[in-house]
Each structure stands twice: as structure tokens, then as C-alpha cells.
MIVO-341170 format. One record per residue (C-alpha): x, y, z; residue number from 1. Coordinates in Angstrom, 2 decimals, padded with zeros to 5 digits, m for minus. Layout:
BEGIN
      c1      c2      c3  nr
       X       Y       Z NUM
...
***
This chain:
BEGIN
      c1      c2      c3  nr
  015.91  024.65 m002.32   1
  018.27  024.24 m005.10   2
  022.35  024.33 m003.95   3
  025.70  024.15 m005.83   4
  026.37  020.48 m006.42   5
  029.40  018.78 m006.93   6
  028.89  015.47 m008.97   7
  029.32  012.09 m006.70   8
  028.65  014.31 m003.56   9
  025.38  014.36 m001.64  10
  024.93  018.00 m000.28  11
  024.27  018.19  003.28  12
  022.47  021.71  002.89  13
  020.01  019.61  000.71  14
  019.55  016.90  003.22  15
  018.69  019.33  005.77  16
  015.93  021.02  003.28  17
  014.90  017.60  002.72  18
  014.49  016.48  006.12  19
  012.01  018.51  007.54  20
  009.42  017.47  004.79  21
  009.51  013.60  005.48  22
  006.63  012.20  007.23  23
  005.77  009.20  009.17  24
  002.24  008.22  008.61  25
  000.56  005.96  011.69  26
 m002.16  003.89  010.80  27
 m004.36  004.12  014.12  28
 m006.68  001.48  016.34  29
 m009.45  002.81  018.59  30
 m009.19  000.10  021.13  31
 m010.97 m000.61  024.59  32
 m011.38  003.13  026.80  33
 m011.31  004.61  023.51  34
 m007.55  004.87  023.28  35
 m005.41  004.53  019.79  36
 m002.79  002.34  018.76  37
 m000.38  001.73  015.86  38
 m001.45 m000.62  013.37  39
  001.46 m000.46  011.35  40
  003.76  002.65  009.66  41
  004.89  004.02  006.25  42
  006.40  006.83  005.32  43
  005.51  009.51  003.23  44
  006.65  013.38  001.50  45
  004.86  016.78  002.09  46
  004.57  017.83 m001.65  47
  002.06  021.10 m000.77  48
  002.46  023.52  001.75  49
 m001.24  023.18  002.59  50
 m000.56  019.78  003.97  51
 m000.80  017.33  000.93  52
  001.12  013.90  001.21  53
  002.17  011.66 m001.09  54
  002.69  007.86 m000.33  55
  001.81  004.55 m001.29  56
 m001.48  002.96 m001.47  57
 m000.11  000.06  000.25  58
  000.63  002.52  003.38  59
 m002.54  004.30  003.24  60
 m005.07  001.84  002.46  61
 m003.86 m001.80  002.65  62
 m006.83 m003.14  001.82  63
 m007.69 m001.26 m001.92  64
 m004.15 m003.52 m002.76  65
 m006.06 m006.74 m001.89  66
 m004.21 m007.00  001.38  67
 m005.67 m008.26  004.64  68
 m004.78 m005.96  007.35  69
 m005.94 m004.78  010.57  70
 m008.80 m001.62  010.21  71
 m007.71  001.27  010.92  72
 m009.78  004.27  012.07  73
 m007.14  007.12  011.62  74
 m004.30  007.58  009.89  75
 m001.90  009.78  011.99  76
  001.23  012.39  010.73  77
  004.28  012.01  013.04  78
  006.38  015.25  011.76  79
  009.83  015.36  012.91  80
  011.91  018.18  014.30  81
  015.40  017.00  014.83  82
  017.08  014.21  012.79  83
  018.17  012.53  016.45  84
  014.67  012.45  017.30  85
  011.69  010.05  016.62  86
  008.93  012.30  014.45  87
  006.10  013.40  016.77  88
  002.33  012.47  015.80  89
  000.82  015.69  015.02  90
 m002.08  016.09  012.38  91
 m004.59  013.38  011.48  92
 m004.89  013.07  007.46  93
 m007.56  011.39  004.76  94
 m006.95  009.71  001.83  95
 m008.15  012.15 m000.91  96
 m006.93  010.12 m004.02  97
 m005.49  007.03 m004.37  98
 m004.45  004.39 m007.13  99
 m004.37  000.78 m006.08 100
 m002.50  000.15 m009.49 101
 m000.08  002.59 m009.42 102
  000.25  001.58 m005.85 103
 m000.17  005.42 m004.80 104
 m001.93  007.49 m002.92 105
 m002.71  011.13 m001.56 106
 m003.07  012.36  001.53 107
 m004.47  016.28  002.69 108
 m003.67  016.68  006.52 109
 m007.30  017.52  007.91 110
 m006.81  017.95  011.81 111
 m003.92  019.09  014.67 112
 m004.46  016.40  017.17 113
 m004.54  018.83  019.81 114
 m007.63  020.33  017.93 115
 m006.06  023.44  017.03 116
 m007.13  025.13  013.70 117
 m005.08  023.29  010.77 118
 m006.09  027.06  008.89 119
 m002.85  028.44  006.90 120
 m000.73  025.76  006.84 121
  002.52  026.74  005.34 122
  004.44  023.38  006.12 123
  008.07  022.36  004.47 124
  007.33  020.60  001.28 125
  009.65  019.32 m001.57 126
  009.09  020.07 m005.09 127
  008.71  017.87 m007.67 128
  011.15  017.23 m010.44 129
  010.98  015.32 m013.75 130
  011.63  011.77 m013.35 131
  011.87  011.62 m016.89 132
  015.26  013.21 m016.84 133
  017.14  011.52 m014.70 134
  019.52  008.88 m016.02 135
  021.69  005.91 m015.54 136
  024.57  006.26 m012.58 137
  022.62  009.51 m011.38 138
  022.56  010.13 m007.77 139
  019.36  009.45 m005.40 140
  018.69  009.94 m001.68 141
  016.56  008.21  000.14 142
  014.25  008.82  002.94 143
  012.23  007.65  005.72 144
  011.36  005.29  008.45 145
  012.46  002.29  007.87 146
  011.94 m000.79  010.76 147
  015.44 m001.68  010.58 148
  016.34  002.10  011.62 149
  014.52  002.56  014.54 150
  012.07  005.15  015.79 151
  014.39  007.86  013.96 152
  014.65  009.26  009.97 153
  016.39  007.38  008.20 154
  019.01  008.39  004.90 155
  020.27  006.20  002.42 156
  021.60  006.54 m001.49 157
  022.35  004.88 m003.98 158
  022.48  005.31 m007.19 159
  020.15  004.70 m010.45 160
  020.59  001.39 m012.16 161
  017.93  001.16 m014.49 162
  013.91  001.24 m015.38 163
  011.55 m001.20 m015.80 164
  008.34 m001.61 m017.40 165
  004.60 m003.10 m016.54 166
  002.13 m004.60 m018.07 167
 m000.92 m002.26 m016.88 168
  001.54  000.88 m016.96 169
  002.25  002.11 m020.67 170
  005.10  004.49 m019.17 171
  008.27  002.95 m020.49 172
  009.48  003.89 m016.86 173
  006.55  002.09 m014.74 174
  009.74  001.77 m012.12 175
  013.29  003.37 m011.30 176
  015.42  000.65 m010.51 177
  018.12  001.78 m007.87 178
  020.60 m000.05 m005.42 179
  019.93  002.21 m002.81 180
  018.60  000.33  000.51 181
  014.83  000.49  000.76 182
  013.56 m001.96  003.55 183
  010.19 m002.12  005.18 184
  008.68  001.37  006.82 185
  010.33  003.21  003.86 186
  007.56  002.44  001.75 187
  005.79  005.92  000.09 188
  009.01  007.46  001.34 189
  011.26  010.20 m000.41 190
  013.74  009.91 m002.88 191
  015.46  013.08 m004.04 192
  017.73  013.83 m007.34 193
  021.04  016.06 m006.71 194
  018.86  019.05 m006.65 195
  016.94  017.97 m004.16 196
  013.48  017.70 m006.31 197
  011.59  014.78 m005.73 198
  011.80  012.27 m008.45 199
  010.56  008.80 m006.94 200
  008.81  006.72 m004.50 201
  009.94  003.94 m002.59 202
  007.54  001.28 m003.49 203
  008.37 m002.29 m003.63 204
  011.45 m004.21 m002.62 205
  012.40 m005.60 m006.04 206
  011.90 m003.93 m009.40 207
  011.29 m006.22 m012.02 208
  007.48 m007.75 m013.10 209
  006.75 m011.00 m012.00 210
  008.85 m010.70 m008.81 211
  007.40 m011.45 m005.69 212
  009.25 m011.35 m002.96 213
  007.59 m012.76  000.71 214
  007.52 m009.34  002.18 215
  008.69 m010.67  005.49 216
  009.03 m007.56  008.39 217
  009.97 m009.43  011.09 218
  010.55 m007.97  014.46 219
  012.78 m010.58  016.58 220
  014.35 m009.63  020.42 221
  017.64 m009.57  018.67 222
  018.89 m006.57  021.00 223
  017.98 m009.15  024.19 224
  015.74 m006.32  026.14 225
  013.17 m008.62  026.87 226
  010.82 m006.78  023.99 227
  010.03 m007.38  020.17 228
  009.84 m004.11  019.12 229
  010.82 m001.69  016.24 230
  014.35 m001.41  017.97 231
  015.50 m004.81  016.97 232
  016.82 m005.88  013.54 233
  013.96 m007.52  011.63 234
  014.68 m010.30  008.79 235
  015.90 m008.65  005.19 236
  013.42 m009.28  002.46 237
  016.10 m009.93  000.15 238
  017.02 m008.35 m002.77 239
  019.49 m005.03 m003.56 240
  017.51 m003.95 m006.40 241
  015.08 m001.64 m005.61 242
  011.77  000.16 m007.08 243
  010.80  003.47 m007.26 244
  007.90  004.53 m008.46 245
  008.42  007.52 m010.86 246
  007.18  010.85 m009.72 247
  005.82  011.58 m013.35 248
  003.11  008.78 m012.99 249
  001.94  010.63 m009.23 250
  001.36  013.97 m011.15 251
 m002.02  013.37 m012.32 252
 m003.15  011.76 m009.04 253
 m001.57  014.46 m007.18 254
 m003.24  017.25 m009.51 255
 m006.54  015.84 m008.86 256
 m006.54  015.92 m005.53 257
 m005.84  019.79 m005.28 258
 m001.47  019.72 m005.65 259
 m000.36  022.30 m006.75 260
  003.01  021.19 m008.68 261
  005.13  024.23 m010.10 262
  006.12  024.20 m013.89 263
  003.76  021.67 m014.61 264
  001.60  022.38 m017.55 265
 m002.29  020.77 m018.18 266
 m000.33  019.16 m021.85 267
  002.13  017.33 m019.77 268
 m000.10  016.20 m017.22 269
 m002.50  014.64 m019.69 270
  000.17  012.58 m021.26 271
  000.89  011.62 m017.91 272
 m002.84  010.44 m017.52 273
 m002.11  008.65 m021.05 274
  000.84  007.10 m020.12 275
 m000.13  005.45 m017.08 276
 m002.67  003.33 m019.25 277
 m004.95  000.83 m017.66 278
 m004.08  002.35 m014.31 279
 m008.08  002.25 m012.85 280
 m006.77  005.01 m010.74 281
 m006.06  007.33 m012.65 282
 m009.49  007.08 m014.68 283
 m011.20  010.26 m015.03 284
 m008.48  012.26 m013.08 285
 m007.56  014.76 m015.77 286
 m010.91  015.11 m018.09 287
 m011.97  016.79 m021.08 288
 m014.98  019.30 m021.48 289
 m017.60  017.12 m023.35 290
 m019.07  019.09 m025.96 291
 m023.30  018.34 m026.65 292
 m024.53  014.65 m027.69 293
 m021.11  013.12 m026.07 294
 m021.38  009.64 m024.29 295
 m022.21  008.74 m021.47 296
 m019.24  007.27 m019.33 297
 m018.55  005.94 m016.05 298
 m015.67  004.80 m014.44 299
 m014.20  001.94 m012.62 300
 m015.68  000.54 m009.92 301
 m014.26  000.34 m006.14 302
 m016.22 m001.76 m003.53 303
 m016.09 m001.15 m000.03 304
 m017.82 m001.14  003.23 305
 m018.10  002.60  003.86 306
 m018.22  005.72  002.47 307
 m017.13  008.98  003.74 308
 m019.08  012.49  003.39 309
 m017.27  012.94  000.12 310
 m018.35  009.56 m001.48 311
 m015.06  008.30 m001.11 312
 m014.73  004.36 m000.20 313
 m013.14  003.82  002.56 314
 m012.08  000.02  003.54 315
 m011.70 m000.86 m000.41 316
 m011.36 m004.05 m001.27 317
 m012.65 m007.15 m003.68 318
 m013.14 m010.00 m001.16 319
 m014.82 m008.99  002.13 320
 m015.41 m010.98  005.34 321
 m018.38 m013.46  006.02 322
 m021.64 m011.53  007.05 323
 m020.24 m008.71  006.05 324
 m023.62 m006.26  006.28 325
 m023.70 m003.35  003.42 326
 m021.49 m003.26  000.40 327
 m021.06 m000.02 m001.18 328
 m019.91  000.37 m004.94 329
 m018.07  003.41 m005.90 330
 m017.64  004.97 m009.54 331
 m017.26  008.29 m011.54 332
 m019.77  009.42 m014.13 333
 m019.26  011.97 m016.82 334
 m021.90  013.35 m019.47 335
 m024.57  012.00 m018.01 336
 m028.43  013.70 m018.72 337
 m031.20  014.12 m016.06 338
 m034.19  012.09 m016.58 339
 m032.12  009.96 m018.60 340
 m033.76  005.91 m017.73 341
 m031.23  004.04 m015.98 342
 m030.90  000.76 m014.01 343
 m028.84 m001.03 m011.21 344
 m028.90 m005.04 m011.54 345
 m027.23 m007.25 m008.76 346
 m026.31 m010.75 m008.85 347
 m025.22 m013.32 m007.07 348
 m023.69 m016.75 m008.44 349
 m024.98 m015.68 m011.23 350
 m028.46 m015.07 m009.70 351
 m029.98 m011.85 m010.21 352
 m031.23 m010.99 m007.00 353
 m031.89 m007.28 m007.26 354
 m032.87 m005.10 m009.90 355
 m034.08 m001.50 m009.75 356
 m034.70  000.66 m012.83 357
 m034.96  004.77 m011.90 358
 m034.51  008.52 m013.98 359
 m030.86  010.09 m013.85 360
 m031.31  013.38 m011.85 361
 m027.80  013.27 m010.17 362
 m026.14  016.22 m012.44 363
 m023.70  015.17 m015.47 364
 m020.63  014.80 m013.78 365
 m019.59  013.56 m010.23 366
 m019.00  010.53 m008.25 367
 m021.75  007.82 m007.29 368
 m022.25  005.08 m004.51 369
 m024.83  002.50 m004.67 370
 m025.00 m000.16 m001.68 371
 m026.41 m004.01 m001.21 372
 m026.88 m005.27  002.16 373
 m028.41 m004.09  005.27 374
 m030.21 m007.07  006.15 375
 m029.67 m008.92  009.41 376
 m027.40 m011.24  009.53 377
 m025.26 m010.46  006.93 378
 m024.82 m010.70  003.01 379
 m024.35 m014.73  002.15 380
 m020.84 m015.83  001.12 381
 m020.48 m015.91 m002.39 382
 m019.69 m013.80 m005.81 383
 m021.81 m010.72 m005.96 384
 m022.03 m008.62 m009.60 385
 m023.31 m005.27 m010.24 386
 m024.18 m003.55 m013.60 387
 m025.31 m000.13 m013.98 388
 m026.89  000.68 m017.39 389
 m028.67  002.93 m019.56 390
 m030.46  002.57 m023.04 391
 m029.60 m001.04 m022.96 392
 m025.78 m000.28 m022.56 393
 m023.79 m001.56 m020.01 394
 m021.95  001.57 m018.77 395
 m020.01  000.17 m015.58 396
 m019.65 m003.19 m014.02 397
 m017.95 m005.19 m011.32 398
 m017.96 m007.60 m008.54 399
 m016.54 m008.91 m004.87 400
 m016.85 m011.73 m003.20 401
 m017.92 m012.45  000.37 402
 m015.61 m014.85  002.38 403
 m013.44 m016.26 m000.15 404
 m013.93 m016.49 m004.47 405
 m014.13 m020.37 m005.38 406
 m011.79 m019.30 m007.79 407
 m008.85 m018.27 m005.65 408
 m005.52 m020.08 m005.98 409
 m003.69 m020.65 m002.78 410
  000.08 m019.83 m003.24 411
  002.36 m023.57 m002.00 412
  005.40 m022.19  000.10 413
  008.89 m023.01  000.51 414
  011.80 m021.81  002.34 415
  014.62 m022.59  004.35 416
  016.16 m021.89  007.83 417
  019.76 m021.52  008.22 418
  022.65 m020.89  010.51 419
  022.52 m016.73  010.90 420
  026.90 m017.29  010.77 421
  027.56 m019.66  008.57 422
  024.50 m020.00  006.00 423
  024.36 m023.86  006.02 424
  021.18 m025.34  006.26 425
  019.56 m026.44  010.13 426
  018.11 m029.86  009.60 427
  015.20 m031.07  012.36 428
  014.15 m027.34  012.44 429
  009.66 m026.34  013.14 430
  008.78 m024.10  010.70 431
  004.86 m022.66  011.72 432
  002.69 m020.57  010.16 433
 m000.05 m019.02  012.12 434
 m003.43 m018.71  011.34 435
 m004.37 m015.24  010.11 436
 m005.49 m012.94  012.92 437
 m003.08 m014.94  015.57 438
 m000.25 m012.99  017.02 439
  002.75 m014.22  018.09 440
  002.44 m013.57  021.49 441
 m000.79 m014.86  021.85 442
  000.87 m018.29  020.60 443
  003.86 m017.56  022.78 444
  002.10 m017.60  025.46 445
 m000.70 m020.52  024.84 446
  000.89 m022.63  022.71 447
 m002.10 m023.82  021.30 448
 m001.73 m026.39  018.03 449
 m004.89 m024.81  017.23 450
 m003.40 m021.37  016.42 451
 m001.17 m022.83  013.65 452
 m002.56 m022.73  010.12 453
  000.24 m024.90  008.84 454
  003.86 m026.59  010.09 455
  006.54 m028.58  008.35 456
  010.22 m029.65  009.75 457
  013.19 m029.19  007.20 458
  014.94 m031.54  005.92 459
  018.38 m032.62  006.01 460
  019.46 m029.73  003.87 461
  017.62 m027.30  005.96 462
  014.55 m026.62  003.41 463
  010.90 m027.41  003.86 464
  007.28 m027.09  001.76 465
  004.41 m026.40  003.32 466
  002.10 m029.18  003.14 467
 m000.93 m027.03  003.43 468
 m001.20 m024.11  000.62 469
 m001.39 m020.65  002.45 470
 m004.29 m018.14  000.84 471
 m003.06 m015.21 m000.54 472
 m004.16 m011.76  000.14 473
 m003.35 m012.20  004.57 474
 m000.55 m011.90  006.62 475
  000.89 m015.14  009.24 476
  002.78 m014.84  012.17 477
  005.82 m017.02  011.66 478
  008.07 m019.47  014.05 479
  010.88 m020.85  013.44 480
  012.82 m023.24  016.24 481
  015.69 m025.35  016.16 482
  017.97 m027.57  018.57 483
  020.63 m025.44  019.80 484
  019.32 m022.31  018.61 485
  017.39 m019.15  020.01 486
  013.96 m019.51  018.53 487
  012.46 m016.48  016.25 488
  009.28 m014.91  016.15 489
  008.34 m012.78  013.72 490
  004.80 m010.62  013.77 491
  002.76 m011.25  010.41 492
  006.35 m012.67  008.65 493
  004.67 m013.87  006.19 494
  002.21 m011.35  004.05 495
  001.50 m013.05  000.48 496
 m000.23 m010.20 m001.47 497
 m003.01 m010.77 m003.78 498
 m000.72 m011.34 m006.61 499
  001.97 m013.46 m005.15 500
  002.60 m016.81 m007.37 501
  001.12 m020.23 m006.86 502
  004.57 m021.47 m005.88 503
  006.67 m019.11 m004.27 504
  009.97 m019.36 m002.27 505
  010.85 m017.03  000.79 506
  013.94 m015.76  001.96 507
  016.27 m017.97  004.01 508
  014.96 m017.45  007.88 509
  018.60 m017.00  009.53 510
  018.39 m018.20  013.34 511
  021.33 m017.66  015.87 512
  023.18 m020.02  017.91 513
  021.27 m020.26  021.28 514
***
């Protein structure tokens, strides 16, 4: 794929390559008639022929980041043909590794959606590079399907102006800062060195620790067709500093899911593994032959409400809705011996409400789910623990929380609405929030008080607080309407991930004169 390269030029013969390899991935409802519909989009890069995608966890599985979002039952591949055309859904994928740290995930494409045989797939792919390499002022490229550029790919570049580290990432490059424009939809996108080797992942829309921007993807009539759809301009999250997440830190992930990544040795890929440090992840994905009398390990635990035929969780998450009915929990286990006396204890409060005690005869490596629940009428609300131990050692622990931990911190909001022209402050101005679940055309059209979660008016210099603190971890339609102006409505503006501060401030909400 490599082409002569002039530095400070982008190569157009390496834009085509590029192209082709890009991916849209479609999050898809079953709804009423059994029909499917698009819960939201990401983007994402064929990195093996045989149909292997890498992306974001955040794209793939919202929920294994904390996030409340709509369930999806599918997650769809829109390929594209021609650059002037929108990518056409094509294969259905699963998630076959993923790492809600490292915010990444892989994908293995699993069906046509025309049911043909998916047998000797020899799709475009790009090739990974060594993010490790690149430096200061190099070139990137950037690609994918960004809201704010319609149905159609999207390129952008920029350059690379800097790294950054993080606090559960031991990789002095945890992020590749860049200027380039990343805005919502190009998440788990492509970004390309001058060769055109793959070298980072569009993750997050600001690239330092601690920063939390309100990821805010609005989708406002600004065009005036009478629709809110993906052809009009959404609200910019702020921010020109941009992370990637380096390719280096995918490698293991990638590796254990079956990638095939040229010129990468089993050496490097372990100090990859090292590198990326607490990442839960990553946890058992490159192991070591244990030799006779080694320990007995077992990895981090991932809740969730199902499990697919491989023992994979699927809906992963730590807080789960009231009467939720089963509760599975996930988790590796190396060197373990048959007949070996083991035992599962559950709690909850602090109550030990289930305890079962059993011989090991499951094999000494492989992957494990045990499940609580099944009872009508639901699990109660409240903290739920699990330990699994042997010879009086606790070898792998956890918990969740039905409805909402007692613990939580609600995050107090602020923001400000301005003049779209001129930038000054709108005084008078309704600011709503919506309750989680509401759209904003179901308020549109009802108009309900009842559908709000929370409202303030701005003051004088346009600003305004949130009396009521907004839970973190869900996403709120948002309203904004002023005197004289043309009111905005923006589909779950507001989505305040698990993490997000306990006093944050949004982005100025821009409204035109009306």
C-alpha cells in the first residue's frame, strides 16, 4: 500500500487505498413487525482480510463504558463503494474482544445480510504501523463518518501535536494528541501516518486526563427541510485538541481475538500487554505457559445480563435496571486443577444471600460465567457482591448494583446559551433537560412538564445552573428557547459518562435569530 511521499503532502493514491477499508458500524433495533433500526453509528477500520474490525468500545458496546444507551440487538457493517456515496449495510459483526479501559474493541464480521456465505473473505484492510514512531509535526489522516459530514466518508488531517498519559495506562503514550477535526460518528475511526499504516484511533474529543467534555451530538433542522436528521449541522463539542488512541495499545487486543498483524513479534506484543497496565481488558490476553504447582488465577470480572454461545457478556455493565431478572458474571481462569474445592458467595448490602461450595472440573484454562437471578419479579435494588474462592483464597471478586449505587454522585451542570452571530449571552432564555428515555419529539409534540427532568432560565449574562443535579452514566434530550430566536432541539444533547465531574460546564448552546 506503501507510495512515494513527499513531506507536507497527503497522497491521494493512499487515500484511495485507505478508503475502501473504512467502515460504518450500525448499532441495530428489532422494533414492532420485526423490522431494524439505527440506534446510533461509529466508525470503524478493517485491520484483517477475514473481516476483523477495530473500533471503540464506546461504539460497540456503550454500555461496558458505564453508558446508558438504547439495546441493541445487532451491530451492522455499512461498507462503502464510492467516496460520493453513503456506505451500504452489508455484514452483521460480534464483538469478539473488547477493553472498556482502553476504550477499544474488536469486531469479526460473522454474516452477509443477504445470508450469503461470509466463507473466504478477502476484504480491503489497512496494516498496522508503529505508533511508537511517529513524532511531533508528523502528518495524520483521518477517517470516517462523522454527523457533521453527512451520510458520506468523511477525510480530515491534521497534524501530531503531542501525547498524553493516564493514570490506568502505563504507556507513556496512553493518547496521540492531534489538531486534526474529530467530531461525533468518527469515533473508532481511522487515522493513517504518510505511509498509509494505521497508527491511531479516534477516541475522545479532548486529549488530556481529567477532561470531560459534555459530549453533546446534537441534531438541529438547521438545513430548514422540515427533518432533524444526520444532514443538519449538529452543536461542536468544543475543543481542537484531539485523542487518538495509539495503535500499539490495540495490538494485544487485536492478537487475541485472531488478527493477524504483519511484523509483529510475540516479545513486542507482550510489552504491549505490560504497558497497558491496569487495563482490565487486556488481562489474560497474551499469557504464559504455567509450568506444574503454578497459581491459580482468575481474571477480572464483567457483569452483564447475557451471555453468548462463546461465554462472552453481552449488555456489560456495573449498574443495571430495577427488576432486572438474571445477572451473569464473567471472568478468565488460568491454572486451575480438577477436583480442586471451590466456592461462589453472593451478597447483598452486605448480606450474604447465596453461597454454594462445589469441585473444579471445568479444565485449567478458559473463561467462566456464573449467574444470580431468575426469580420472578426481579432481583431487589441494591449492591450485589460476588467472590469466587478456593483454599480459603479469594481468587476473583466484584459487584453491580441494581437501580442506582447509594453511593453515586450526581454531576451539578452549567452552561450558557448565546447568540449563534455574535457570541453574547441571551438573557430570559429555557434551558430543559429531559428525563432519560424521553425524546425530543415525543416532548415536541406533548409538551408535557412531566417529561422534563430539570429546567433553569439564564440569567442576565446568558448562563444558568441546573438546580436539580443530573445522574451520570445517561443521556437527556436538550431544549433550549429564547425570545426572538428559532428554538433548538437536540436528541440525547446531553450524555454525562460515568466519569464526568461533580461540577461540570458544557459548551455554549449557540441559537439563531428566529
Amino acid at each position: 500500500m506503501a507510495h512515494d511521499h513527499v513531506d507536507g503532502e497527503i497522497d491521494r493514491h493512499e487515500i484511495r487505498d485507505t478508503m475502501p477499508a473504512v467502515v460504518q458500524i450500525v448499532a441495530l433495533q428489532k422494533k414492532m413487525f420485526g423490522n431494524l433500526s439505527s440506534a446510533w453509528t461509529g466508525s470503524g477500520t478493517i485491520v484483517d482480510p477475514r473481516g476483523y474490525i477495530l473500533t471503540n468500545c464506546h461504539v460497540a458496546n456503550p454500555r461496558a463504558m458505564g453508558m446508558r444507551s438504547p439495546a441493541a440487538n445487532r451491530l451492522g457493517i455499512a461498507i462503502m463503494d464510492r467516496s460520493d456515496e453513503p456506505p451500504a449495510l452489508t455484514f452483521y459483526a460480534d464483538i469478539v474482544a473488547q477493553s472498556p479501559e482502553l476504550d477499544l474493541a474488536v469486531l469479526k464480521i460473522s454474516e452477509r445480510m443477504d445470508g450469503k456465505s461470509i466463507r473466504g473473505l478477502k476484504l480491503p484492510f489497512i496494516p498496522c504501523g508503529d505508533s511508537d514512531e511517529i513524532e511531533l509535526g508528523d502528518e495524520l489522516s483521518i477517517f470516517g463518518f462523522p454527523g457533521i459530514g453527512g451520510e458520506t466518508i468523511t477525510f480530515t488531517s491534521g497534524n501530531v501535536s503531542g501525547f498524553t498519559k493516564q493514570r490506568a495506562v502505563r504507556a507513556r503514550r496512553a493518547f496521540i494528541k492531534t489538531d486534526a477535526t474529530i467530531a461525533g460518528g468518527n469515533s473508532g475511526g481511522t487515522a493513517v501516518d504518510h505511509q498509509g499504516l494505521l497508527v491511531g484511533i479516534p477516541t475522545q474529543a479532548a486529549a488530556g486526563e481529567g477532561i470531560n467534555p459534555v459530549d453533546a451530538r446534537p441534531v438541529v433542522d438547521t438545513n430548514r427541510d422540515g427533518r432533524v436528521d444526520t444532514r443538519d449541522t449538529p452543536m461542536a463539542i468544543g475543543g481542537f485538541i484531539n485523542g487518538l488512541r495509539p495503535v500499539n495499545l490495540a495490538k494485544p487486543l487485536m492478537m487475541e481475538a485472531g488478527v493477524k498483524i504483519k511484523g509483529v513479534g510475540v516479545a513486542k506484543t507482550r510489552q504491549a500487554a505490560k504497558q497497558a497496565g491496569n487495563a482490565g481488558g487486556l488481562r489474560g490476553s497474551v499469557r504464559k505457559s504455567a509450568g506444574r504447582g503454578a497459581t491459580a488465577t482468575m481474571g477480572e470480572m464483567v457483569f452483564s445480563q447475557r451471555v453468548n454461545r462463546s461465554g462472552l457478556p453481552i449488555g456489560a455493565n456495573e449498574v443495571f435496571a430495577s427488576r432486572s431478572n438474571q445477572i451473569f458474571a464473567t471472568f478468565d481462569f488460568n491454572d486451575m486443577r480438577n477436583g480442586t474445592k471451590w466456592q461462589q458467595t453472593w451478597s447483598h448490602n452486605g448480606k450474604i444471600i447465596s453461597q454454594q461450595e462445589d469441585s473444579w472440573k471445568n479444565g485449567p484454562r478458559g473463561r467462566m460465567s456464573l449467574a444470580i437471578g431468575g426469580q420472578r419479579g426481579g432481583l431487589p435494588d441494591g449492591t450485589y457482591h460476588l467472590a469466587v474462592s478456593a483454599k480459603g483464597q479469594i481468587l476473583a471478586e466484584g459487584d453491580f448494583a441494581i437501580g442506582r449505587r447509594q453511593e453515586d454522585n450526581d454531576t451539578k451542570l452549567s452552561g450558557s446559551v448565546v447568540d449563534s452571530r455574535t457570541g453574547r449571552g441571551i438573557s430570559g432564555a429555557l434551558v430543559i433537560a429531559l428525563k432519560p428515555g424521553v425524546s425530543v419529539q415525543q416532548f415536541v409534540r406533548s409538551q408535557s412538564p412531566d417529561m422534563a427532568y430539570t429546567s433553569i432560565k439564564t440569567n442576565r449574562s446568558g448562563k444558568f445552573t441546573f438546580k436539580k443535579q443530573l445522574p451520570r452514566g445517561q443521556a437527556y434530550g436538550l431544549v433550549a428557547i429564547a425570545r426572538g430566536y428559532q428554538d433548538m432541539v437536540i436528541e440525547g444533547g446531553l450524555r454525562l459518562a460515568a466519569n464526568t465531574p461533580e461540577v461540570a460546564e458544557m459548551q455554549p448552546i449557540p441559537l439563531h435569530k428566529g
